[in-house]
Structure formats: C-alpha cells, structure tokens
ZAKOL-522580 format. One record per residue (C-alpha): y, x, z; residue in one letter. Coordinates in Angstrom, 1 decimal, m for minus. Last residue first. Layout:
REM ZAKOL-522580
ATOM	north	east	up	code
ATOM	Y	X	Z	a;
...
***
This chain:
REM ZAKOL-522580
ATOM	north	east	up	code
ATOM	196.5	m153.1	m66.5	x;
ATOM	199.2	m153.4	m69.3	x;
ATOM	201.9	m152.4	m67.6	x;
ATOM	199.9	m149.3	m66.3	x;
ATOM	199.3	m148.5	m69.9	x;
ATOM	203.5	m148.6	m70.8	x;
ATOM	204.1	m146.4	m67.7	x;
ATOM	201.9	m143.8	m68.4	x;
ATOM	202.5	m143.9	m72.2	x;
ATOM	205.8	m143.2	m71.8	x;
ATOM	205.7	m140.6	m68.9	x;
ATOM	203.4	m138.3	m71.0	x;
ATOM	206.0	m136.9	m73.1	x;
ATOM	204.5	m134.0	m75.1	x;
ATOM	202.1	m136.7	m76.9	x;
ATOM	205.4	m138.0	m78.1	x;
ATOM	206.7	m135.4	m79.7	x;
ATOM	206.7	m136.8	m83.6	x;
ATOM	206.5	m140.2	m82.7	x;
ATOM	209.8	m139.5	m79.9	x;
ATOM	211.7	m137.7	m83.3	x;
ATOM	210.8	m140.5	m85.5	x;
ATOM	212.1	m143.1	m83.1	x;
ATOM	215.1	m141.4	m82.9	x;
ATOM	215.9	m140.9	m86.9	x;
ATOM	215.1	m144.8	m86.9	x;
ATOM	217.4	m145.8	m84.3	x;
ATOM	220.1	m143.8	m86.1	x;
ATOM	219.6	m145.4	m89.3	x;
ATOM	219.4	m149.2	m87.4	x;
ATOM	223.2	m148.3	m86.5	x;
ATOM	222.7	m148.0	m82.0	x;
ATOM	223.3	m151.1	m79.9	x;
ATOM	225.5	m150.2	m76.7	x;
ATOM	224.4	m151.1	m73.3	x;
ATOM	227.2	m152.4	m71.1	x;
ATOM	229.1	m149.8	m68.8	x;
ATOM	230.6	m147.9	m71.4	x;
ATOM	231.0	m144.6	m72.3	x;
ATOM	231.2	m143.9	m76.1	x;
ATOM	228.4	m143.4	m78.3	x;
ATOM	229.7	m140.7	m81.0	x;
ATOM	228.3	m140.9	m84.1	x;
ATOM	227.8	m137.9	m86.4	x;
ATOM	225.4	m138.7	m90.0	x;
ATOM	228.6	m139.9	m91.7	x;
ATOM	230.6	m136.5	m90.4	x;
ATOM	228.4	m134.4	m93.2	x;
ATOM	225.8	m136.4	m95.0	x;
ATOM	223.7	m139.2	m94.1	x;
ATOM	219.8	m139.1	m94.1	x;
ATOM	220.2	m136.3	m90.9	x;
ATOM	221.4	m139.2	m88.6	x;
ATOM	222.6	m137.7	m85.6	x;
ATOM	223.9	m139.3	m82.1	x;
ATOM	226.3	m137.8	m79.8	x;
ATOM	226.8	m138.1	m76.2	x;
ATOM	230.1	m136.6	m75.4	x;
ATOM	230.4	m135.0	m71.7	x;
ATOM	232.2	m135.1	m68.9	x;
ATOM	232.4	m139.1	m69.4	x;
ATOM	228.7	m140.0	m68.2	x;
ATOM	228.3	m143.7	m68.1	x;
ATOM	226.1	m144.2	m71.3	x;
ATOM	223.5	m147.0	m72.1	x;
ATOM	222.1	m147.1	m74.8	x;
ATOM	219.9	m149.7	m77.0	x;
ATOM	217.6	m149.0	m79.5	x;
ATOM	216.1	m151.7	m81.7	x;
ATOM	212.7	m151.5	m83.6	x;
ATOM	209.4	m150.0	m82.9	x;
ATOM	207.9	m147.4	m80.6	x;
ATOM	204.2	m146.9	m81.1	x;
ATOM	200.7	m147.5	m79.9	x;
ATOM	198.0	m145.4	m81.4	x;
ATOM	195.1	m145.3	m78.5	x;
ATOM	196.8	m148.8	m77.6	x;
ATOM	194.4	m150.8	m79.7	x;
ATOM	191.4	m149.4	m78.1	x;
ATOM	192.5	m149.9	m74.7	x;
ATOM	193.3	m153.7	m75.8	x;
ATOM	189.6	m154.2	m77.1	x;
ATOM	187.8	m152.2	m74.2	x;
ATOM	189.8	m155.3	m72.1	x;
ATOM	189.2	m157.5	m74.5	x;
ATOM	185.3	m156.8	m74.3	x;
ATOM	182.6	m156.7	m76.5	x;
ATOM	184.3	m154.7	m79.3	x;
ATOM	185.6	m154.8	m83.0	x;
ATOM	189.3	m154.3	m82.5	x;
ATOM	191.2	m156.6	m85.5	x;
ATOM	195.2	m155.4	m84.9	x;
ATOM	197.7	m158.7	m85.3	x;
ATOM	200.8	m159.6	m86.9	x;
ATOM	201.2	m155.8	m88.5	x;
ATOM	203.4	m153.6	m86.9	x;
ATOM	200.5	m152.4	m84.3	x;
ATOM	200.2	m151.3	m80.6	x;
ATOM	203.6	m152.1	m79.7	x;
ATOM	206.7	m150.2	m78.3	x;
ATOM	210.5	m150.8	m77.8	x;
ATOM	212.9	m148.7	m75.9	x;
ATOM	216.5	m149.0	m73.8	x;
ATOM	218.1	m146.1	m73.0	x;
ATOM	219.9	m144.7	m69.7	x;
ATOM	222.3	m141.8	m69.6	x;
ATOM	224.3	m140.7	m66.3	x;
ATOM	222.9	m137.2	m67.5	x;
ATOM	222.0	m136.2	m64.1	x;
ATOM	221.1	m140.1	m63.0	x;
ATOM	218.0	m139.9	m66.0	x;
ATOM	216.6	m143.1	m68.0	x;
ATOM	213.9	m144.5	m69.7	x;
ATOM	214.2	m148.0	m70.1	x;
ATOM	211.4	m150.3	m71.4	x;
ATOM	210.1	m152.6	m73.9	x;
ATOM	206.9	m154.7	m74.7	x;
ATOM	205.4	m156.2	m77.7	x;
ATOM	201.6	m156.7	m77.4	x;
ATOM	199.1	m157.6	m80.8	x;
ATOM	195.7	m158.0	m80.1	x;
ATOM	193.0	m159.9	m82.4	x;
ATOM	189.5	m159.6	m81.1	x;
ATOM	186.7	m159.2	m83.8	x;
ATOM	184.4	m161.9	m84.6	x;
ATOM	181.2	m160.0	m86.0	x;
ATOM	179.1	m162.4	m87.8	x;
ATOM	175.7	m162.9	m87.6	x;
ATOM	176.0	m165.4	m84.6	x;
ATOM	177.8	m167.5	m86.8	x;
ATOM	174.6	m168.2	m88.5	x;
ATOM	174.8	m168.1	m91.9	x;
ATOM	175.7	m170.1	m95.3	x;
ATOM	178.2	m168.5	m96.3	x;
ATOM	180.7	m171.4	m96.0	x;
ATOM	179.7	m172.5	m92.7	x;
ATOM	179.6	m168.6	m91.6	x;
ATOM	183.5	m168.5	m92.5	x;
ATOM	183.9	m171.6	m91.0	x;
ATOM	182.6	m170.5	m87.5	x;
ATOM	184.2	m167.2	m88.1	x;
ATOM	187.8	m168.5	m88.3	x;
ATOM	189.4	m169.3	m91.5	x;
ATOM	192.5	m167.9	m93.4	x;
ATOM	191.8	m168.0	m97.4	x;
ATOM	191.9	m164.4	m98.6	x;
ATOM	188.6	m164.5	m100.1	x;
ATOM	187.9	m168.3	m100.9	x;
ATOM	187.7	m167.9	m104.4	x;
ATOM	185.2	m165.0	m104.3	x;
ATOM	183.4	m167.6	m101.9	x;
ATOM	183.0	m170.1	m105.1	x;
ATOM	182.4	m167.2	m107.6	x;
ATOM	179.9	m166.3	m105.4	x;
ATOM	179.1	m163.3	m103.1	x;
ATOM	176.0	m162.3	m102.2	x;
ATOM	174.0	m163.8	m99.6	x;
ATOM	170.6	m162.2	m99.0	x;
ATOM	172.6	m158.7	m100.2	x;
ATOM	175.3	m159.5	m98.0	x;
ATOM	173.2	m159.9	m94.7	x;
ATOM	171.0	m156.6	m95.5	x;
ATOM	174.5	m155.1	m95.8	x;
ATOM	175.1	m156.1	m92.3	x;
ATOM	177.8	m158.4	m92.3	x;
ATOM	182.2	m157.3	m91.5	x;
ATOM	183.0	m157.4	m95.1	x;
ATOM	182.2	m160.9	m95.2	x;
ATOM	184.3	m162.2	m92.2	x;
ATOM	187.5	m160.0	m93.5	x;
ATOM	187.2	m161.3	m96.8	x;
ATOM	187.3	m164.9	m95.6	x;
ATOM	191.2	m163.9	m94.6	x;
ATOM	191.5	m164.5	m90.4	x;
ATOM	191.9	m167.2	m88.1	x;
ATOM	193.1	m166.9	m84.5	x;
ATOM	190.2	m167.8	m81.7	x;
ATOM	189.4	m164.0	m81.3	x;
ATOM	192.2	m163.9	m78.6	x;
ATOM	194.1	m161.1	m77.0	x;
ATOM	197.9	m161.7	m77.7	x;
ATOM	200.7	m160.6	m75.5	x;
ATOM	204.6	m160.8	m76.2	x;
ATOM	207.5	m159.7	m74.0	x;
ATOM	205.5	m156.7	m71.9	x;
ATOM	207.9	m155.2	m69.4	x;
ATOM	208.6	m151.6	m68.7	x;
ATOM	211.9	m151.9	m66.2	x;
ATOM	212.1	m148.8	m65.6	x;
ATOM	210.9	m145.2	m66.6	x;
ATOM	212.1	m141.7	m65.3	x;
ATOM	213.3	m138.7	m66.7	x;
ATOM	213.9	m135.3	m64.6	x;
ATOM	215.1	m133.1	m67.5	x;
ATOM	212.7	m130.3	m68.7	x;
ATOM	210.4	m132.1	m70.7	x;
ATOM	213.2	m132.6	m73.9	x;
ATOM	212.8	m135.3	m76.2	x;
ATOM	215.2	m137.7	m75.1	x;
ATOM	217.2	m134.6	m74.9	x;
ATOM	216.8	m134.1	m78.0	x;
ATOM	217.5	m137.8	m79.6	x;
ATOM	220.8	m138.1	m77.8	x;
ATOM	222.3	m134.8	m78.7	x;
ATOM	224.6	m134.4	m75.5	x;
ATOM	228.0	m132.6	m76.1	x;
ATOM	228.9	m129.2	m74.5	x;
ATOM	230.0	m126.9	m77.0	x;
ATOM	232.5	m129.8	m78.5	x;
ATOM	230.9	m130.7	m82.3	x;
ATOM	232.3	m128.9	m84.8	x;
ATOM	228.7	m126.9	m85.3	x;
ATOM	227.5	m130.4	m86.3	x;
ATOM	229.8	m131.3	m89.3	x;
ATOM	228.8	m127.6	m90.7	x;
ATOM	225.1	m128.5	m90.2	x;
ATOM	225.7	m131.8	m91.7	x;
ATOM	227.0	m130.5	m94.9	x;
ATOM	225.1	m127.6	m94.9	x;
ATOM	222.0	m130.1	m95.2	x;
ATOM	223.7	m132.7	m97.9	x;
ATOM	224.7	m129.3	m99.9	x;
ATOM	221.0	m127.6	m99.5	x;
ATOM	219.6	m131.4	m101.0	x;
ATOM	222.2	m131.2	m104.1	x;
ATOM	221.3	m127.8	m104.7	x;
ATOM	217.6	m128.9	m104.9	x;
ATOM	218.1	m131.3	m107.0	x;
ATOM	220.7	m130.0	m109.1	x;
ATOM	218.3	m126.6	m109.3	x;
ATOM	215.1	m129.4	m110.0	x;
ATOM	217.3	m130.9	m113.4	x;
ATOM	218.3	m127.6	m114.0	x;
ATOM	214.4	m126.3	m114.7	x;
ATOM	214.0	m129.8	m116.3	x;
ATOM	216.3	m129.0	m118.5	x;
ATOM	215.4	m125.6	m119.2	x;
ATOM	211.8	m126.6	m120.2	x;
ATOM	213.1	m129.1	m122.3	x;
ATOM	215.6	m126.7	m124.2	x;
ATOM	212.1	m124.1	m124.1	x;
ATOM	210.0	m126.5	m125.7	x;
ATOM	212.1	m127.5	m128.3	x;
ATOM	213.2	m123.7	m129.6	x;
ATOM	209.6	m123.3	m129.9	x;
ATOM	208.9	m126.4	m131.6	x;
ATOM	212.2	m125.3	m133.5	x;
ATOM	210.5	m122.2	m134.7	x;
ATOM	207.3	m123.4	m135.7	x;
ATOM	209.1	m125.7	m137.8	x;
ATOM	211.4	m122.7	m139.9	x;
ATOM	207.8	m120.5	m140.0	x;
ATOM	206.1	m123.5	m141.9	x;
***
C-alpha cells in the first residue's frame, strides 16, 4: 500500500513538472520572439520613420484626401434568414403564433418580410423590416513634412450587410457608422529619401518582422501581416484621431 501511494505521489509531481516546463518553454519561447525583434529594431538607423506610429501620432499636421465611398447599400428590400423576421415580433406576437415544425424548417431560409409574414400567418405591418447598410469607402491620409501618403479602407460592418432597426435610413446609416472600421489593403506612398520608412510586424520574429518601404513614386502594396498590425494599431487609437471619422461622415452626408 505504502509502495502505490508513493508512485501516485511520485506521478503527480513528474506531471506537475511537465507542465510547469511545458509553460517556461512557452513563455521562454514568447520573451525570445520579443527580444528578437526588439534587438532587430534597435539596428534600425536613429532616424527612420515607424509607419504605424506616426500614423498614430497627433502631433504631425495630417490631412485627408480623396475619401470616396466605392459601395453603398441602404435598402430594406434585400432578403433576410426567416429567423431574423420572427425574432424581431412582440412576444405577445410569438406566443399567438409559435413556431412550427414547418417554420422551424424555414429558419434560415432567405425571404423578405412580406413572405416571412405570409408564412406566419401575420400582417406584415407586425413585422419590423430593419434597413440593411453596408458602405465601403477609402481614403488617403497624408503629410508634405514626411513626404508620406497612405491609402486606407473603412466600412461600417465585415459582414454582407448590418440590420439597423430605425424609421429612417438616414438615422439607420448614422447608427451603423457609430462602429465603423478600417478593413483590408494598405497602400503607401513614400517620396521622402532622408529618411527610411520602416514597417513592423511584431507576429514575426527578429529581421522578418522589419520591412523597409522604399521610395517610390507609385503607391506600394504592404505584406497583408503588416497591414493588419496597422490596422490594429489605428482601431486601437482611433478615437484619438478625429480627422478620420470627420472626413469619412462628411462623405457620407
């Protein structure tokens, strides 16, 4: 008896120590990827540009153009699932017209509210047919210190369509845009050759997260990694950078 309650012990604590190493490798592993791309970074010539910081940063003179809108849909004519109709009734509504096997079966067919009323039962009247926006726009923010301009995408939503439940499109579109984000591609344009503009992508490690964007007087198309790591740093400061969302709303006036 004494012999087994030993090697439970003696189990435990191998399993316990593996997993204890198994976190130390993890952890190690994670403080090696960061040193590795902090050490890559402090080689970097004392004067280069971060791209995503000064994008970020309030005290340079930035300036919008060329905000456009490629794509605009306010409707409440485009169908939606069945389960969307019926979750949108008064509860006195459901409980009059429960569901059925038959409207069970229906539940992510696409239908407008007309035919999702048919097939309750109702009057469309009952239903609440909620506008469908989606807008797709871009713009350039740019600044002639830094000789640096870069080209930006934004929507309200990165589904097909956001459902608003107003009156009015127009409350329905101000709505939608209370959370609008930037999306997709990033495109730069550089002219500035006193300085290197450099881009970093932290998910990489050491001198794979550093990319230089050379000057050029096309726009250059940024690695979809490096996009991403920019588009999270604007999200995460963007109610510090009021010029976006100026610009973008007046477009949309």
């Amino acid at each position: 008896m004494t012999t087994q309650s030993n090697n439970n012990y003696a189990n435990v604590d191998l399993d316990s120590t593996l997993s204890t190493t198994a976190s130390d490798d993890m952890i190690s592993a994670s403080n090696t990827k960061q040193t590795s791309t902090q050490n890559a970074t402090q080689m970097l010539a004392p004067n280069s540009i971060i791209l995503a910081n000064v994008l970020t940063d309030k005290t340079i003179a930035w300036r919008i153009h060329n905000c456009k809108i490629s794509k605009k849909t306010v409707t409440q004519d485009l169908p939606l699932p069945f389960l969307y109709h019926y979750d949108s009734l008064e509860d006195s509504i459901k409980q009059t017209h429960p569901l059925t096997p038959a409207l069970l079966a229906q539940f992510n067919t696409p239908m407008t509210a007309q035919a999702a009323a048919k097939l309750i039962g109702i009057d469309a009247t009952l239903l609440a047919n909620p506008w469908q926006v989606k807008v797709v726009g871009s713009l350039v923010v740019f600044s002639e210190t830094l000789q640096l301009a870069v080209r930006l995408h934004w929507t309200n939503t990165g589904k097909d369509a956001q459902q608003i439940y107003t009156k009015e499109a127009t409350d329905a579109l101000t709505t939608a845009f209370k959370d609008w984000q930037f999306f997709g591609r990033i495109d730069v344009l550089y002219k500035n050759n006193r300085q290197p503009l450099i881009s970093i992508d932290e998910q990489h490690n050491g001198t794979e997260s550093i990319l230089t964007i050379e000057t050029s007087t096309d726009y250059q198309l940024l690695p979809a990694t490096h996009a991403l790591a920019i588009i999270a740093k604007l999200d995460k400061d963007k109610a510090e950078l009021p010029w976006f969302e100026t610009a973008i709303l007046e477009r949309l006036e």
